[in-house]
N, C-alpha and C positions, 0 to 999 in steps of 0.2 A: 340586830340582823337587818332589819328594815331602815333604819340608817347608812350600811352599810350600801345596800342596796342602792338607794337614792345618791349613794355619793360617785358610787360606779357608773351611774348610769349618766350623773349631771357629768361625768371625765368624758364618757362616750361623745356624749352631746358636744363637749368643748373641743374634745379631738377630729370631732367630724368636723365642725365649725372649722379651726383651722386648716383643715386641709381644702374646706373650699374656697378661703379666702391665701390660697397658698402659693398661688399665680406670680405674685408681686415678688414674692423669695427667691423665686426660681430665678428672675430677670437676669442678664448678667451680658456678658461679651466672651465675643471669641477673637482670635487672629485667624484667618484664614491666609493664603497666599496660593499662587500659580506660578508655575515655571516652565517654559518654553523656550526654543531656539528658532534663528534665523538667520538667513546669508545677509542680511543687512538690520540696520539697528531699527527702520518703521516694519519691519514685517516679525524682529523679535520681542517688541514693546507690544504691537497691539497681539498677538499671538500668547503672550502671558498675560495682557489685561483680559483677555478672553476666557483663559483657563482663568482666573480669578474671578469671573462674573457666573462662569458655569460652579466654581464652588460653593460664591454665593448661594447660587440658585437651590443647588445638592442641597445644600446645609437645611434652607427654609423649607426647602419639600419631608426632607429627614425629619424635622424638627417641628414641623407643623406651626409654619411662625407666617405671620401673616407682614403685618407693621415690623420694619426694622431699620436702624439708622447704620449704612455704611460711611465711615472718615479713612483715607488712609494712614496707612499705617508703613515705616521700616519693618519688611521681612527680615530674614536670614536666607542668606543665597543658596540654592539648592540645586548646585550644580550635578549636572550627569555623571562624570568620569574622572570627576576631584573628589577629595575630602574636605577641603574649601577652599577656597579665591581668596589669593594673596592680593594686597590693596593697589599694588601696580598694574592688575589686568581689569578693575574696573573703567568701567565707563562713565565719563561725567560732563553734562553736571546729572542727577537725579531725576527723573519725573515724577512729580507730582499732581496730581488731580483733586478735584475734589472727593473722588471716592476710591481711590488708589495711589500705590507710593512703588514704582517702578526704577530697581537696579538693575542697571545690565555689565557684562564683562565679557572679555574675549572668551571663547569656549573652547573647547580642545579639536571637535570637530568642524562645530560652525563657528562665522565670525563673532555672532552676536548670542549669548544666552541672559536671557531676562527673568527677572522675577520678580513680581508684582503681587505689593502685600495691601490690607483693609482690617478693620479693628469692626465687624459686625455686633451691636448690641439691640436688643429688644426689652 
């Protein structure tokens, strides 16, 4: 019984151990992305890089992340009033940045709808 004991309790100990050493597990990435519109292509580009920097933001405030490496990333287009954007109504070439990967296409409303993706990991 008293073996029993001690071996339950050395499990307790290794189980707490790893949970405080459980930080580095957790690490990982997300995709994030923003979508926005505009009557012309500089006011629907920085208007979804915008919404992509506020979800940044969301994410690390949600997520209590302090240090984090954003690369852009290819979203997936998240148009308003489609199911999706057929390849003749994009806009080209691509922007890319160093901390964002911005599509834009013709919208149905406005000229310009953007989306702007990032590959967040910590």
């Amino acid at each position: 019984m008293r073996s029993f004991a001690r071996v339950f309790g050395l499990a307790l100990v290794a189980a707490g151990l790893s949970l405080a050493h459980g930080t580095p597990a957790n690490a990982g990435c997300i995709g994030l992305s923003g979508t926005a519109d505009g009557f012309d292509q500089e006011t629907g580009i920085s208007r979804a890089q915008l919404a992509l920097s506020d979800a940044v933001k969301d994410y690390k405030i949600q997520k209590r992340l302090h240090t984090v490496t954003v690369s852009p990333m290819r979203a997936k287009p998240q148009p308003y009033w489609r199911d999706s954007v057929s390849a003749d109504l994009f806009y080209k070439p691509d922007i890319v940045k160093s901390n964002s990967y911005t599509i834009c296409w013709h919208g149905v409303v406005s000229p310009y709808v953007c989306t702007s993706g990032a590959k967040l990991c910590w």
